[in-house]
C-alpha positions as CSV (number, residue, x, y, z in Angstrom):
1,X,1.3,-19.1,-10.3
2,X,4.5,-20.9,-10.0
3,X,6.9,-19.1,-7.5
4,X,4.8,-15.5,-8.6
5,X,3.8,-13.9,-5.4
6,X,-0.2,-13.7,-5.3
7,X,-1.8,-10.1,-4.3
8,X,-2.1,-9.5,-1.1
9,X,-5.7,-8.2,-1.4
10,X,-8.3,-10.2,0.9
11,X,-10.0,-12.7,-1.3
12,X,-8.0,-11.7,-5.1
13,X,-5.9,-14.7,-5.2
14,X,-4.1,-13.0,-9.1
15,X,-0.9,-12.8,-9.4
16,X,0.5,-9.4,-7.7
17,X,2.7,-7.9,-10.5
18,X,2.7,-4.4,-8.4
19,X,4.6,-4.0,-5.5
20,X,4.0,-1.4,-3.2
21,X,4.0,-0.1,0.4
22,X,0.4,0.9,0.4
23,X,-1.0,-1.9,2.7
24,X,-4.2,-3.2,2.1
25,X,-5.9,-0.6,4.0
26,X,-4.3,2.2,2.1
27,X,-1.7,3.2,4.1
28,X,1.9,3.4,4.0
29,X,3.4,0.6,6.7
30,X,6.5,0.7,8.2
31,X,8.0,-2.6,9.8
32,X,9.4,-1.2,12.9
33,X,11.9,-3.1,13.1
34,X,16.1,-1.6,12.2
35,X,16.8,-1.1,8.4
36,X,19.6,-0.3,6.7
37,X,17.6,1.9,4.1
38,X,15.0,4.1,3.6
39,X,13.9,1.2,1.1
40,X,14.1,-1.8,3.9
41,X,11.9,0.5,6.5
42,X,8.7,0.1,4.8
43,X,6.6,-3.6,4.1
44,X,6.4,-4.1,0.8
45,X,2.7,-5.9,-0.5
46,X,2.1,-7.1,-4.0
47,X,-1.0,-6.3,-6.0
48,X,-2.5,-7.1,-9.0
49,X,-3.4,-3.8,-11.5
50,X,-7.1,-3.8,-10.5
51,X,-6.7,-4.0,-6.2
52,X,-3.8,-1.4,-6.8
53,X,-5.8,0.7,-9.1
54,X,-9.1,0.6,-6.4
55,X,-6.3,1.6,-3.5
56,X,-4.9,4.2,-4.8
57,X,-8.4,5.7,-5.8
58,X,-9.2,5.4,-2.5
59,X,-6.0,7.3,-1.2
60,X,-6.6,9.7,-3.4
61,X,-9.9,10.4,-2.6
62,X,-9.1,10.6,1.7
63,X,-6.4,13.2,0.4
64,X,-8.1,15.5,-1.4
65,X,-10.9,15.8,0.8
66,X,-10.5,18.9,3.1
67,X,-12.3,17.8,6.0
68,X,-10.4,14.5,6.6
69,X,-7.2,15.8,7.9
70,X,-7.4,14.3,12.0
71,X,-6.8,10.4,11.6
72,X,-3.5,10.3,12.3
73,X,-1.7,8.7,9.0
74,X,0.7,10.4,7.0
75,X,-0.7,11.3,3.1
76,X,1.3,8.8,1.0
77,X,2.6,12.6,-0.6
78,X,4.6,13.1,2.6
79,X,7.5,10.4,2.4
């Protein structure tokens, strides 16, 4: 991989061309600690195409159920 950041998905070990703030979870992650930006507040992860592809299905999917409203995190639509 020479110098390429590898994805941060458990267990992929590819190359993480993507970078997001979606953690590996599927949540958006802030660092807590003081930024200068709206940009610098949030941890950014790598991903390959395929682990970003199955996490944003997933988010999708909690977000457009109706019932799942009540577990605290922010929809990644809100920020």
């Amino acid at each position: 991989m020479d110098g390429e950041p590898a994805c941060d998905f458990v267990g992929c070990g590819e190359v993480g061309t993507i970078v997001s703030r979606l953690s590996p979870e599927g949540y958006l992650v802030a660092t807590g600690k003081k930024a200068y930006s709206f940009r610098e507040a949030y941890r950014r992860f790598h991903y390959c195409q395929k682990c970003h592809d199955n996490l944003m299905n997933g988010v999708w999917s909690r977000v457009r159920k109706p019932d799942d409203k009540s577990d605290g995190h922010v929809a990644p639509t809100a920020i």
